[in-house]
C-alpha positions as CSV (number, residue, x, y, z in Angstrom):
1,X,98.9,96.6,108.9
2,X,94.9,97.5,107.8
3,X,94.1,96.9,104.3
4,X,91.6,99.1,102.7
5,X,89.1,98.4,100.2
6,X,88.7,101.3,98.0
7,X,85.6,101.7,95.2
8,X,86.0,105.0,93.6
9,X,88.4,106.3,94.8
10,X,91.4,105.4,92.5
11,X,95.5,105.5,93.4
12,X,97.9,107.5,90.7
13,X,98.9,104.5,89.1
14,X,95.4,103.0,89.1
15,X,93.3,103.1,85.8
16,X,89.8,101.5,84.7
17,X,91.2,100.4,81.6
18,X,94.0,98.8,80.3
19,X,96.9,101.4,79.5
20,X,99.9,100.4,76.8
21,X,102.9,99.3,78.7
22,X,106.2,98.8,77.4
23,X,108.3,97.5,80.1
24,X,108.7,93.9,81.0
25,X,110.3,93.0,84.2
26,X,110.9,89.5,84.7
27,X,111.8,87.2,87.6
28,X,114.1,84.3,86.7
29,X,115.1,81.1,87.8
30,X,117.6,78.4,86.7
31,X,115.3,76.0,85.2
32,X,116.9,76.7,81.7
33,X,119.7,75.0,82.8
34,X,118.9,72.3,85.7
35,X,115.1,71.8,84.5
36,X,116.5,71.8,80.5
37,X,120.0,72.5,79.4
38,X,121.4,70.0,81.9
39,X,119.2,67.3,81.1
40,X,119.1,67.2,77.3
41,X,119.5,64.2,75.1
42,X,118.3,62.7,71.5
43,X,115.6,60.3,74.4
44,X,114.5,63.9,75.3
45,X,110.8,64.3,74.4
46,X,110.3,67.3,71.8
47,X,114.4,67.4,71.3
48,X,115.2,70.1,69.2
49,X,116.9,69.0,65.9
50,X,119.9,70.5,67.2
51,X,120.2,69.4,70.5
52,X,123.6,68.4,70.5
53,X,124.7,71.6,69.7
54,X,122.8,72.9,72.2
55,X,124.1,71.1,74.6
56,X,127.7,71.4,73.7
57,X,127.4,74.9,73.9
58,X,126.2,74.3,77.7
59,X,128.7,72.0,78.6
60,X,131.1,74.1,77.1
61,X,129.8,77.2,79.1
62,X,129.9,79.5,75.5
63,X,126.9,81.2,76.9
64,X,127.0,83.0,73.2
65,X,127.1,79.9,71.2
66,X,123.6,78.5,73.5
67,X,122.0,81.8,72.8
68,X,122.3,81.3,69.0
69,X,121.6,78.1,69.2
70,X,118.2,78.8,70.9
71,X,117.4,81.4,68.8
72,X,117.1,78.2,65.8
73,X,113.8,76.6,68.3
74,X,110.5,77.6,68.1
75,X,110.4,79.9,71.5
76,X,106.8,78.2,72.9
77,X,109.2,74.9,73.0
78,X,109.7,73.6,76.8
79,X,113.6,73.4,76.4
80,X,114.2,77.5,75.6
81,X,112.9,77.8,79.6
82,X,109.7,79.2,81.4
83,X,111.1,82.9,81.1
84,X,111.4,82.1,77.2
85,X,108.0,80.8,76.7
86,X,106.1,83.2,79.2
87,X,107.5,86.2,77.3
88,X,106.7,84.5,73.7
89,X,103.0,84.5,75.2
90,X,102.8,88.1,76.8
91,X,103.7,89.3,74.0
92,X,100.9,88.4,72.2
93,X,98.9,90.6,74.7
94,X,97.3,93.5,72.7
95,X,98.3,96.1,75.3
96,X,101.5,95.3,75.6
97,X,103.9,97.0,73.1
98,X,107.1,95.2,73.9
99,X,110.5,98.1,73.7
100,X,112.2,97.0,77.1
101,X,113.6,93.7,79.2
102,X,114.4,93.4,82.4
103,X,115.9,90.0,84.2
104,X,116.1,90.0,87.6
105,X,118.4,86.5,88.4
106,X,119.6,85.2,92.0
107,X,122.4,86.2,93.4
108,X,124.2,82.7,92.3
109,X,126.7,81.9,89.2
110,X,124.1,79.8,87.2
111,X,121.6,82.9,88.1
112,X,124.5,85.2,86.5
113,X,124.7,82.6,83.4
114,X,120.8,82.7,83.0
115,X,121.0,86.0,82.8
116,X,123.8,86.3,80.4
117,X,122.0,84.1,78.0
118,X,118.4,85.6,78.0
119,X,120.2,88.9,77.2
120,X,122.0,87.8,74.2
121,X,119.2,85.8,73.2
122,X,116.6,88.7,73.3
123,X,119.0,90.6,72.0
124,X,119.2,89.0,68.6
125,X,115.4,88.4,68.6
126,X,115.3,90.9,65.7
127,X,111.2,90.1,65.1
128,X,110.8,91.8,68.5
129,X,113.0,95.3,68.1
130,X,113.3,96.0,71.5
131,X,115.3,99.0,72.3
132,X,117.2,97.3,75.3
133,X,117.7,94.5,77.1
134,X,119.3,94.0,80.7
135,X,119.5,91.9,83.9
136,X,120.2,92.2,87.3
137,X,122.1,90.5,90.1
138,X,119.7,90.3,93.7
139,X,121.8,90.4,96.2
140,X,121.6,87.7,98.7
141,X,118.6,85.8,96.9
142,X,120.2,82.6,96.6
143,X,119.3,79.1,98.6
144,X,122.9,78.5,100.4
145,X,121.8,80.6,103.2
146,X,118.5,80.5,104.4
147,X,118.3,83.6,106.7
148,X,120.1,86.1,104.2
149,X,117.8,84.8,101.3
150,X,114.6,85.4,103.7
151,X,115.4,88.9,105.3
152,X,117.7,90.4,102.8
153,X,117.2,88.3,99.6
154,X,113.3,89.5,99.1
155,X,114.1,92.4,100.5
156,X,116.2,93.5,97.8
157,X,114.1,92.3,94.9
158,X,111.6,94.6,96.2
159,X,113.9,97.3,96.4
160,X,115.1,96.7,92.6
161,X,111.6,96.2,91.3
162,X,110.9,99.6,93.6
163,X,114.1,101.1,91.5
164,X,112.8,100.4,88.1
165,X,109.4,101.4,88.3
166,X,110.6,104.9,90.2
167,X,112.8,104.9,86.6
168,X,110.5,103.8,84.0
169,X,106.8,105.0,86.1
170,X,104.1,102.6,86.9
171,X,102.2,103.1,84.2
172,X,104.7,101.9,81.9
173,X,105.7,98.7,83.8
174,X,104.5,95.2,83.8
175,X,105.9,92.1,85.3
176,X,106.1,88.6,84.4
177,X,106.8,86.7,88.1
178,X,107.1,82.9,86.5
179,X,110.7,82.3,87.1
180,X,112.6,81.9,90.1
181,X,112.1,80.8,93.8
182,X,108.4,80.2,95.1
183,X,108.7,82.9,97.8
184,X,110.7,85.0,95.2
185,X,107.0,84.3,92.9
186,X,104.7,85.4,95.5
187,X,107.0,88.8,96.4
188,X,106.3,89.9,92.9
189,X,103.0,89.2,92.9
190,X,102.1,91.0,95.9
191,X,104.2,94.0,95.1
192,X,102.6,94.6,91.7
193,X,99.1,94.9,93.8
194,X,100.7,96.9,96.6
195,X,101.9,99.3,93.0
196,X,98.2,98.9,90.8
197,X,100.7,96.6,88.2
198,X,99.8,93.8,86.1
199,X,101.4,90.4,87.0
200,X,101.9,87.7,84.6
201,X,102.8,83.7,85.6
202,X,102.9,80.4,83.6
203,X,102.8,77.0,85.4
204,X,105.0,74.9,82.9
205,X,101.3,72.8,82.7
206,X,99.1,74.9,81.8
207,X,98.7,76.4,78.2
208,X,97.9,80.1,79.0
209,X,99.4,82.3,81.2
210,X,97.5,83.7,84.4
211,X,96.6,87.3,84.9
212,X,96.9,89.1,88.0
213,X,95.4,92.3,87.4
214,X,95.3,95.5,90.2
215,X,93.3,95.1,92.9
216,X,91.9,98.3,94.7
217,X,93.3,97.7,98.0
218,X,96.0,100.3,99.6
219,X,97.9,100.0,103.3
220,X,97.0,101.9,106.0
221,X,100.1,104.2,106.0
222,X,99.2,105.9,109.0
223,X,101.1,102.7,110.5
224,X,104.5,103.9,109.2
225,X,103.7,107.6,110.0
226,X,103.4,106.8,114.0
227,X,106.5,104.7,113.6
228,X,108.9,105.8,110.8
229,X,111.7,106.3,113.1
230,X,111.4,102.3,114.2
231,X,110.9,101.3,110.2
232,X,113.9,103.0,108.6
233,X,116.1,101.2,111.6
234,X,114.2,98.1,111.0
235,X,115.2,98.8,107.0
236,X,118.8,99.3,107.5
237,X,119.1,96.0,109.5
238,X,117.8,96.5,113.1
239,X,116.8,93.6,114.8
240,X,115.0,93.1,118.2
241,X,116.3,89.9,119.5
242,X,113.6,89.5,122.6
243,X,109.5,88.6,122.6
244,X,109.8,91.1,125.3
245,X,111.2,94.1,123.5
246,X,108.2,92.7,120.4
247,X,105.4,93.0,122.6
248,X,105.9,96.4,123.5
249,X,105.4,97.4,119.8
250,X,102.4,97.9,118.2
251,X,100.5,95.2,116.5
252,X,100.2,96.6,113.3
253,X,103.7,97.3,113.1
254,X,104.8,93.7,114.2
255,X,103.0,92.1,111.0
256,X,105.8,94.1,109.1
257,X,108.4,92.1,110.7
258,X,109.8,88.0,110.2
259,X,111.0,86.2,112.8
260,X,114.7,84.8,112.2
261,X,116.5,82.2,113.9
262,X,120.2,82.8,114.7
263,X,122.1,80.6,116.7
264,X,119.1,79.3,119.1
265,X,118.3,82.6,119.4
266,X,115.3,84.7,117.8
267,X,115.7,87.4,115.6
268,X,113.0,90.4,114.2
269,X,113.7,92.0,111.4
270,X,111.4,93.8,108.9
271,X,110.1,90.7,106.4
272,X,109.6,91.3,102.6
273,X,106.0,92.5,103.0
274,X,107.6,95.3,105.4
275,X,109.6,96.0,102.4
276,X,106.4,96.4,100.1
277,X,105.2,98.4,102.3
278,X,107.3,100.9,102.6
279,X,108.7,101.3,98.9
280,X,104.6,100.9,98.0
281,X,104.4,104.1,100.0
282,X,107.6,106.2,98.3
283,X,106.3,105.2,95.0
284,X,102.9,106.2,95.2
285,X,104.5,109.6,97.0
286,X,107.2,110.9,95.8
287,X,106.5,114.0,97.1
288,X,103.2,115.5,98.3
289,X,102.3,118.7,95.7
290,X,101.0,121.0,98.2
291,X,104.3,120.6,100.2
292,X,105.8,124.0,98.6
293,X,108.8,125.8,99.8
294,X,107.1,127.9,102.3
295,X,106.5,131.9,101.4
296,X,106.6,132.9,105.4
297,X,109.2,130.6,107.2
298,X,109.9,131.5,110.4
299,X,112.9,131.0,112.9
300,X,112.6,128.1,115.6
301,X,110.9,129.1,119.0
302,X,112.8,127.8,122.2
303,X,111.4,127.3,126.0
304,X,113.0,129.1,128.1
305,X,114.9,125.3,129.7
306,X,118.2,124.0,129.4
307,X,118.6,121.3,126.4
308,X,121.0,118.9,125.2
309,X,124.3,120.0,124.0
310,X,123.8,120.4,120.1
311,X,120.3,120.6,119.9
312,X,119.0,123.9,119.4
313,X,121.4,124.0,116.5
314,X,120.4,120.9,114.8
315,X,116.9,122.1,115.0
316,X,117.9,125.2,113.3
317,X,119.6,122.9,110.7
318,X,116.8,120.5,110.2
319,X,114.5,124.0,109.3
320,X,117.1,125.9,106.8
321,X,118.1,122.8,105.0
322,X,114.2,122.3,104.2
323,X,111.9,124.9,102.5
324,X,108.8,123.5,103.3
325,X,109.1,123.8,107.2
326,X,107.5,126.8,108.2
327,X,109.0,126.6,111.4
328,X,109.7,124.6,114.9
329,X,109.8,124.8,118.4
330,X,110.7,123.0,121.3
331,X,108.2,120.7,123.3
332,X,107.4,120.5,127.0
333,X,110.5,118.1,128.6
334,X,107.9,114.8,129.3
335,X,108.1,111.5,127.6
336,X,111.9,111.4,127.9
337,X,112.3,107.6,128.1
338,X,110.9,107.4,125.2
339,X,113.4,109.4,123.3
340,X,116.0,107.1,121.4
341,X,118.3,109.1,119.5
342,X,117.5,111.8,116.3
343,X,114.1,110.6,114.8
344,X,110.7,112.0,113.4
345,X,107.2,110.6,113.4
346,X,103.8,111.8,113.6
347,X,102.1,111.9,116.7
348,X,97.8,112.4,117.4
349,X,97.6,114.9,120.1
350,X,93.9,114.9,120.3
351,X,90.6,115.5,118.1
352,X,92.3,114.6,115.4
353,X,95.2,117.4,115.5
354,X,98.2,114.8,114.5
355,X,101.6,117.0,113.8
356,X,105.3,115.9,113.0
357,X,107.3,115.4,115.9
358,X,111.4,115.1,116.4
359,X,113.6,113.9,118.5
360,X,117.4,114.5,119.7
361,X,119.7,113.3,122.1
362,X,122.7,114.2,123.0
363,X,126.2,111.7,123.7
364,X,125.0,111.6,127.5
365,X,121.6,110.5,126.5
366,X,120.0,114.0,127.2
367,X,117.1,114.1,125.2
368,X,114.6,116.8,124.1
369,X,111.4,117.1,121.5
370,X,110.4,120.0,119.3
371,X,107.4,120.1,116.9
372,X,108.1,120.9,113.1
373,X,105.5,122.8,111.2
374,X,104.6,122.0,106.9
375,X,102.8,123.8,104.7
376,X,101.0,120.7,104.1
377,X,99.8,119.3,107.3
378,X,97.7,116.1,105.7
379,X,98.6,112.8,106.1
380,X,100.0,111.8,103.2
381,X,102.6,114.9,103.7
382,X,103.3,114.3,107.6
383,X,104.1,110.9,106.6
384,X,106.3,111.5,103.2
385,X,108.4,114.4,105.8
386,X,108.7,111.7,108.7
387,X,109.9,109.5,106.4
388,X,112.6,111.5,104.4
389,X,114.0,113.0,107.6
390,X,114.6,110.0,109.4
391,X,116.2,108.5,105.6
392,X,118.3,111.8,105.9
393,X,119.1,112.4,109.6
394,X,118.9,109.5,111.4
């Protein structure tokens, strides 16, 4: 994975200024309760004067009742919780014109129950008039199992932070990454450079909150174009479980992927930065503009060779259920141990001539290749197309 330092040359989401953003997406731990609620008592420095209601309310689990009773203490104060305070100071930024909330909680009870209580609370905050307020469960981010937290846990907080910027835009987005697990932390952080977003933190010592602004750096994506039928596997939970079968891949592709113990045995999987890469990618392209519905399409071209059962016709398929392939045809029959299965990728075949390839096999492992032709040939295009397909038809 090559990172590349750009100067000029500026990203969609990228801006030299700061743009208004109304959109607050927020990581969140349990420190409300274990680091506050749980722990409160009259010897508790800076008690609030109704700390026994407070923490009634708790005890009782009236997740309503602790929200109003929050709502009655100043929100900088320790005991209403990092996600509390962090947001009472962001919101003092002068670009930020506070409308939406989102929570993002682990996938645990008290993670539910934190999230229950920062929405009512915000809710009721009628000095901010925000026009909604909602969390969300992570599936598998919790600390009970150690391998689901690492390979799916921060997988899937990139994929819902990926979710609601595709819904809100980039540009309208910023996050606040001070709650919740360190490794949980440093997955925000990184995905809001990978996506040109501010990130916001606040160490419960320090008086301000730190800025992490953009950063012009961008992946070098022609990585996931030469393997996009390995990635999408690798994304919907393939594993190779041998240093053997690892070696044989490239090494820019094998900093995408975690090593997992399992039962004295170990596991590759695609890691959370594997994750930022690729929903980095889909964001920044949803779809190329000069990949039009093409005005000339053309039927596929066939060898004159014998094929695998089915495949003519699901290159026929691939080429009517997408406009923007001009057309196809069938490659010479070499490379056949290579071919695993229906996938896409781009291939360089020389001075710089790099073209979409596909893949079929048939049920008795009889394999063929054919060549699909855009009417956008760049990069950016090949590797939006190789992508999708192998989403699609893989």
């Amino acid at each position: 994975m090559d990172l590349k330092i750009e100067s000029n040359k500026r990203q969609p989401y990228r801006s030299l200024g700061r743009e208004m953003r109304d959109i607050l997406i927020c990581t969140v731990g349990t420190s409300l309760f274990e680091g506050n609620l749980q722990r409160l008592t009259a010897e508790t420095p800076a008690a609030p004067k109704n700390w026994s209601a407070l923490r009634t309310a708790y005890d009782n689990q009236d997740w309503k009742r602790v929200a109003q009773e929050l709502l009655k203490i100043e929100p900088t104060m320790r005991v209403c919780g990092a996600e509390i305070n962090t947001i009472e100071e962001i919101r003092k930024k002068k670009w930020l014109s506070l409308e939406q909330l989102v929570f993002l909680v682990s996938d645990t009870q008290d993670g539910r129950n934190t999230g229950e209580v920062l929405k009512r609370y915000f809710q009721q905050r009628s000095d901010l008039s925000l026009q909604q307020v909602e969390y969300s469960v992570i599936a598998e981010l919790q600390d009970e199992r150690p391998r689901d937290f690492k390979v799916h846990g921060l997988r899937n907080l990139v994929r819902k932070i990926g979710e609601y910027v595709h819904k809100f835009g980039g540009h309208n987005v910023a996050i606040d990454a001070t709650g919740g697990y360190k490794a949980q932390i440093a997955v925000a952080v990184l995905l809001g450079q990978a996506l040109d977003i501010p990130v916001y933190y606040k160490h419960e010592r320090f008086l301000e909150i730190i800025d992490f602004p953009p950063l012009p750096i961008s992946f070098d994506y022609r990585v996931m174009a030469s393997h996009s039928d390995l990635l999408t596997d690798f994304e919907r939970g393939m594993s190779f479980s041998s240093k053997e079968e690892i070696d044989t891949l490239d090494q820019k592709l094998q900093v995408l992927l975690t090593e997992v113990p399992v039962d004295g045995e170990t596991l590759y999987e695609l890691s959370a930065i594997g994750q930022i890469f690729l929903t980095g990618f889909r964001l920044r392209n949803p779809r190329p503009v000069k990949l039009v519905p093409a005005a000339d399409k053309k039927p596929p071209s066939f060898r004159d060779d014998h094929y695998p059962k089915g495949f003519k016709e699901f290159v026929e398929k691939i080429w009517q259920k997408n406009n923007w392939i001009i057309t196809a045809n069938s490659l010479p029959y070499d490379k056949q141990k290579s071919i695993r299965g229906i996938g896409f990728k781009v291939q360089d075949l020389g001075d710089d001539n790099r073209r979409l390839i596909g893949t079929y096999q048939d049920e008795n492992n009889f394999g063929a290749r054919f060549m699909l032709h855009l009417t956008d040939s760049s990069d950016t295009a090949l590797t939006w197309a190789a992508d999708y397909l192998n989403r699609r038809y893989r």
